[in-house]
Every structure is written in structure tokens, then in C-alpha cells.
Phi, psi and omega in degrees: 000132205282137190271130203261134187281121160317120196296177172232157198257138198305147162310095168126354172253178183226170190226130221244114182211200179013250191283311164330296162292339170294323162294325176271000158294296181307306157344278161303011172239345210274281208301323170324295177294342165259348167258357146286338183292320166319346214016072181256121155308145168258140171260129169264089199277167168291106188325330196221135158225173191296143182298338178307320205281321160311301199298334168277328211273215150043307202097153183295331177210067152231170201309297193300308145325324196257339200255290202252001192259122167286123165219150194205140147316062195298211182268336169280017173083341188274134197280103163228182212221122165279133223295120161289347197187165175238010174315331214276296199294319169330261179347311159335301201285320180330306179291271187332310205259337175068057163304312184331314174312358190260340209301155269028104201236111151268108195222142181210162190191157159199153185175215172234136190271178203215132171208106176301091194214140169290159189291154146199195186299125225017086166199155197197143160305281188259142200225196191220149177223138170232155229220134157213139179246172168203115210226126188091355174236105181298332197266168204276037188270331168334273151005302186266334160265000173262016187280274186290330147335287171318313208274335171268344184283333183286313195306320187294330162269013166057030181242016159309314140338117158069025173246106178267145156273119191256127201218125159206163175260184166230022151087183175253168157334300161299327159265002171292296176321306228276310192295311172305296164345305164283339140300341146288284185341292182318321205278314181317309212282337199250032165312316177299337180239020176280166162289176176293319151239023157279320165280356167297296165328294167336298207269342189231357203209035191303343182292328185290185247043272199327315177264016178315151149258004155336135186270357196269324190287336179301337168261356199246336178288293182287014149279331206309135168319100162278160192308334190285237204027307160331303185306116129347113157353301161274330174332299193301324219262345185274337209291298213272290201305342181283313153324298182289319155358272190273358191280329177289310206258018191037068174236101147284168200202137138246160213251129208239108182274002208237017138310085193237125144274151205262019190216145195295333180302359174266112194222165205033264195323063177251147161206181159225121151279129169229170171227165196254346184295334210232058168029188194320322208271084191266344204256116181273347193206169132175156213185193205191185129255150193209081183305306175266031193283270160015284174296339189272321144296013168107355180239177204280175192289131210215122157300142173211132159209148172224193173192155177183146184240161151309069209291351175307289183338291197295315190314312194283025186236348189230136188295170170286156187287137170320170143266169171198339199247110170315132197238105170269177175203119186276134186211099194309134172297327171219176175310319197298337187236044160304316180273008172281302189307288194293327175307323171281334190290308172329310211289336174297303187308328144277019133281000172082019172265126171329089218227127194252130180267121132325172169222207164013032195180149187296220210255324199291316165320271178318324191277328179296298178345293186313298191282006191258325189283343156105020190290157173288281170230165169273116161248110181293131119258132183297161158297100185326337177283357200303156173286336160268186182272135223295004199223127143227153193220148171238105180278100166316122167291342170274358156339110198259022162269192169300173157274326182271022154235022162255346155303328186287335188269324174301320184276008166254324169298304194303356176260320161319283183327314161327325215268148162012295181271335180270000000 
């Protein structure tokens, strides 16, 4: 009989297990608890959506649409695209869902997105993100909390060390036009040393110029006129409030001007947090406001801002979550007080104490398992006719909790243990 091949697990996904999963937990239990301290609502979006809401949302010709978005046909004929992001689909439901009555709508998810980009370190096809919007409040007040909401969920995952926020605007509608416009002129004249693809960009896209990584492009990028030149009266004046902003909630920044997003629905607000820890792929957060997202799916002009992260990015920046709380393990001495066993062990599990099981095997057995799983202590139950006492506990001296709370908790099991049914 011919020997049947194990499928391989696809090029760009991952399989998230042990100390890994334990870091992409904390992250993701980090960010729940600080956008409830924020009152952002949590949402659940749709995995696939129709290709329109990306292809207007992004645009028809950037990477991420021409390149990297899983789309497919379905049996019905319908183009639909697994979500590259989750601003495009929010911005959807917003419409869609009749949100609006909510606005000022404060919302944040997370889970996982898809981009046909080759892999490297933390970076994945399909990979996990977490997102927070704010759809409906034009002021930079928007801005400066979801600002400090980042800058404390990073504090909070203890990567903040060697983390910058990097801020720059991009202006109103009147100074974005105005500015693009001299960034062509600039890129025209010097059209002859650019790369192959800055001049693709040039006719359809000039602001990504500023951020080539090209060796050809880079002096011809850092000569470019900057956006202050540019600025609107209010342009500035929303700039400085945003400022003035995290300098009151103490988030500090520095101001990066070669900061761009490149589609026009983008407006003041851009940052990035980046870091020197993760090689060229340096940026853990970034977001922006996109005043004209909205409008661009067909609804009325709608203020917007977000942010949204990586959480693979953030997990390799973070330590493993501390312990603090003992996890024990019940282990019956003979057969006979198996059902003694499940019985205390439930009755633990609902007081909310860890309780880790063997299955198959004698007491000696089930007590290594237990210690391989990384349990605090072993708690024997004896037979009743035993010549000792019907408890006995083996505390693991490697254990990283205190010691006086894994005593406290064998002396609240041994009262547990006492009682009739247990």
C-alpha cells in the first residue's frame, strides 16, 4: 500500500502553540483591557467581503490591491477579497448597518487578515491584527486618545522601552492638492534618475516617492518640498492641537515630515510607533485619520481615524506573561478515589483555581505529567482506611510562584476537600 503524504502546512501561515501562544495571548488579553479602560466597544467583522470595498477603499493601484488581496469568485459569481485590513470593512458596516446614529463610534477587533506578500520575520499571509477606529468626531481630540490608548496598551505590554512615535500631518484637502502638486513639479524635474518604480508612482501615486527605499531615489526624495510650507491656517492649527494634545496626556513623539500616506482619503493625522528591535520591518502600530474613507464607499462625508497592529510584531517584543497564581494538580492515590478527585477538582475549578488532569496512568505517572506541564503542586488523595492523612501535597521547588500563595491555596483545597461531596 502506497504511503499517504501529510499535507504541509501552506507557505506563509503559522501554527501558534506553547510559549508563542502564550505571548500572542497576552497581547491580545493586554489590548481588551485597555480599550475597555478607553470605552471602545468590541466588533466582530466579516472575514471576506465584497472586492469593491478594498478596491475603492486602498485603491486600484497600490500593492496591496494589485498584488497581495486574496480574491476569488464564488459559486455565485460574486468577486469577493479575504479582508488585507479591517478600516476598508468597518467603514462598510458603518453605512451598511445604519451605525451612524452611534457616531461618535468608538470600536476596536481583532483577528485575522491575509496578504500574499512574501513571508519574513514577523510578517505572514495570513497573519493577526488589532484595530481600533473612531468614525465620526472631526476633532484632533479623536486623535490625541486613540494616540494615548496606543502609547499605554504598548506601555502596558512592557515594550515600550526603545519604542518611538514618529507624527507628522498631512494637512486638509487644500493643502494636500496644493503640496502634491509641488511634489510633482519637483519629481518631473528630476524624472531621469528616478527608479522604475517611482516613475510608476510619479503618474499615479507621488506621495509613496517620499518613502522609496530605493538608493536612486533617496536624495531626490530628501530634497522634496515639505508639507509645512503648504499648511492651511486650519490644517495648522488642527496639527498644533494634536500636539498640544499627547504633550497634556504625556505621550511623547517626534515629528517625522517624510511621513505619507499615499491616497487621497487621508487627511492631518499620520504616525507610526517604530522600533530598532525588529530590523528594517521596524513599525508595531500605525494609523492615521481618513476623513474621506467613508465617502469613498458611497456615504457622506464622514471624519475618521484609526490604528491597527500586528500582534505576531508585538508578541516577539514581549515578555512571557508573568505567573502569579498557583495551578495545582489533583491526583488520586488508587482508582478507587478517582471520582473523589473529579469531584474536588470541579469544585476547585469553580472558585476559579487552575486544576491540571492526568488521564491513564498511576499516581507516580500523573504526578511527572503534572510536573512537565509546569503545575505548582501535587495534591495526593488518599483511601480512607489510609494509615495517614487522606491529603498529601508535593510543592515543585521550581515553581515561580511565592510560596506563601501556593500555602494558601493547599490550605483553602484541604477545607474544600473536607467537606461531604468532595
Amino acid at each position: 500500500m502506497a504511503r499517504i503524504e501529510t499535507p504541509k502546512r501552506v507557505r506563509g501561515t503559522q501554527d501558534i502553540f506553547g510559549d508563542e501562544q502564550r505571548r500572542f495571548a497576552r497581547v491580545v488579553e493586554t489590548f481588551e483591557r485597555v480599550r475597555r479602560l478607553y470605552c471602545f466597544d468590541r466588533v466582530e467583522s466579516p472575514v471576506f467581503e465584497s472586492t469593491a470595498v478594498f478596491a475603492r477603499s486602498l485603491g486600484e493601484t497600490t500593492d496591496v490591491v494589485s498584488k497581495e488581496m486574496y480574491t476569488f469568485d464564488d459559486r455565485g459569481g460574486d468577486s469577493l477579497t479575504l479582508r488585507p485590513e479591517f478600516t476598508a470593512g468597518i467603514a462598510r458596516a458603518y453605512l451598511t448597518e445604519g451605525w451612524q446614529q452611534f457616531a461618535p463610534l468608538k470600536i476596536a477587533t481583532h483577528g485575522p487578515v491575509f496578504r500574499y506578500e512574501r513571508p519574513q520575520k514577523g510578517r505572514y499571509r495570513q497573519f493577526h491584527q488589532i484595530d481600533a477606529e473612531v468614525l465620526g468626531a472631526a476633532e484632533p481630540a479623536a486623535d490625541v486618545e486613540l494616540l494615548a490608548f496606543a502609547d499605554q496598551l504598548l506601555r502596558e505590554l512592557g515594550i515600550s522601552e526603545g519604542v518611538t512615535l514618529q507624527l507628522n500631518t498631512l494637512g486638509d484637502a487644500e493643502t494636500r492638492d496644493a503640496w502634491r502638486a509641488a511634489l510633482v513639479e519637483h519629481f518631473e524635474g528630476n524624472r531621469g534618475d528616478l527608479s522604475e518604480d517611482s516613475l510608476v508612482r510619479l503618474d499615479k501615486n507621488p506621495l509613496r516617492i517620499l518613502d522609496s527605499k530605493d538608493p536612486r531615489d533617496r536624495p531626490i526624495a530628501d530634497a522634496a518640498p515639505e508639507i509645512d510650507a503648504y499648511l492651511t491656517p486650519a490644517a495648522s492649527d488642527f496639527f498644533a492641537a494634536v500636539t498640544d494634545g499627547l504633550d497634556a496626556a504625556g505621550v511623547q513623539w517626534t515629528r517625522n515630515s517624510r511621513l505619507v500616506r499615499g491616497l487621497d482619503y487621508y487627511r492631518h493625522t499620520a504616525f507610526e510607533f517604530v522600533t530598532d528591535r525588529l530590523g528594517a520591518q521596524g513599525t508595531v502600530l500605525a494609523g492615521g485619520r481618513y476623513d474621506g474613507l467613508v465617502e469613498s464607499l458611497g456615504g457622506p462625508a464622514t471624519a475618521g481615524v484609526g490604528w491597527a497592529a500586528g500582534i505576531e510584531r508585538l508578541a516577539m517584543l514581549t515578555e512571557l506573561p508573568p505567573r502569579d497564581k498557583p495551578i495545582v494538580a489533583i491526583v488520586p492515590d488508587k482508582p478507587s478515589e478517582e471520582r473523589r478527585a473529579a469531584a474536588l477538582s470541579r469544585k476547585l475549578r469553580g472558585l476559579g483555581i487552575e486544576v491540571f488532569t492526568g488521564y491513564k496512568a498511576n499516581a507516580k505517572k500523573r504526578a511527572e505529567q503534572a510536573r512537565k506541564a509546569g503545575v505548582d503542586a501535587v495534591i495526593y488523595l488518599r483511601a480512607a482506611d489510609a494509615a495517614d492523612e487522606r491529603m498529601n501535597v508535593t510543592v515543585f521547588p521550581e515553581s515561580p510562584v511565592d510560596r506563601s500563595e501556593i500555602d494558601l491555596l493547599i490550605l483553602q483545597v484541604r477545607g474544600i476537600a473536607e467537606l461531604p461531596d468532595a
